[in-house]
N, C-alpha and C positions, 0 to 999 in steps of 0.2 A: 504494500500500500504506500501512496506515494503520501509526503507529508502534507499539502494539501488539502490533501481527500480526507489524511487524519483531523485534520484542523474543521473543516467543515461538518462532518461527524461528532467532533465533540462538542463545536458550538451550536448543534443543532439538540444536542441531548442535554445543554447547559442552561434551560428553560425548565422550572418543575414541573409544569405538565407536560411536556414533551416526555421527560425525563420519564414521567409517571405512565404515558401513554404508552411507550416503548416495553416501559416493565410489564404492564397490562399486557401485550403481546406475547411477548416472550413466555409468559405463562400461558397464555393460549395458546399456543405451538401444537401440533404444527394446523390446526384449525383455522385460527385468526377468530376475528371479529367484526362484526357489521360496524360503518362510522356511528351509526347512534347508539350501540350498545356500548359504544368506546366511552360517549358521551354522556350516556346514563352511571358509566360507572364510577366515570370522573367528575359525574356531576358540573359539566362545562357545556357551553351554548352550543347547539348543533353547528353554527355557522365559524364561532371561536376556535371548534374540534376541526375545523373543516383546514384552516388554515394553520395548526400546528401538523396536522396531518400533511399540507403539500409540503412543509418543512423538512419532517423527517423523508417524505418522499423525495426530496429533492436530493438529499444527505443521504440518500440509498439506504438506510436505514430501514424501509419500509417497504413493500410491496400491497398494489391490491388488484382486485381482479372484483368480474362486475358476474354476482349468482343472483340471477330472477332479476330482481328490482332493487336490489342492494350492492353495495361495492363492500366488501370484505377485506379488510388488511391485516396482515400478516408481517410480524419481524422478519428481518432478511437476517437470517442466522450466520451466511457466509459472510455476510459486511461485520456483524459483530465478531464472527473469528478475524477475520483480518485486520480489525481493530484492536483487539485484543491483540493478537501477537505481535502486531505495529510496536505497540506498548511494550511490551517485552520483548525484545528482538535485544539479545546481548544481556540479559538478565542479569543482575548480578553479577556481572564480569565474567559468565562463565563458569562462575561456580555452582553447581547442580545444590550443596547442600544448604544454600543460601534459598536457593530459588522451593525447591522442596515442599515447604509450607504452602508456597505459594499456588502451585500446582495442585497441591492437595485438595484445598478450599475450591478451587475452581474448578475438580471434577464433580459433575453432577451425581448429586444422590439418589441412590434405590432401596424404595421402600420395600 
């Protein structure tokens, strides 16, 4: 990922409801969510949801696709890995037992 594309990905996540929108997502995975159910749950105005949405759409962060009479979005899970390891690319100099913790936390858990 070029740095860039890192910068605009972060300042698009650096808004709390965006912030919050994207987390919403990611927990709906890999489903997604209709815009107003986004909006219902963030309790924000359809129209407000509507333009943090082309935000993160813009910042790839986000994808949607149009089912029946709804548009549905969905987190782009590959942008958030590549932002992720953007961020970590050189970890700790290198050193695995630094990095370690970090890894750990960031494997997803099964119930």
């Amino acid at each position: 990922m070029e740095t860039e594309t890192a910068l605009f990905a972060l300042a698009a996540l650096s808004q709390a409801t965006r912030l919050e929108t994207f987390r919403l997502l990611v927990r709906h995975e890999p489903d997604g969510l209709p815009a107003g159910e986004i909006a219902h749950h963030l309790a924000v105005p359809a129209n407000t949801m509507s333009a943090h949405l082309g935000v993160l759409s813009r910042a790839g962060l986000v994808a949607s696709e149009r089912r029946g009479r709804s548009i549905v979005y969905r987190a782009d899970l590959d942008r958030l890995r590549g932002l992720v390891l953007f961020l970590l690319t050189d970890c700790c100099g290198g050193r695995a037992d630094l990095c370690e913790p970090l890894l750990k936390d960031l494997a997803p858990t099964r119930a």
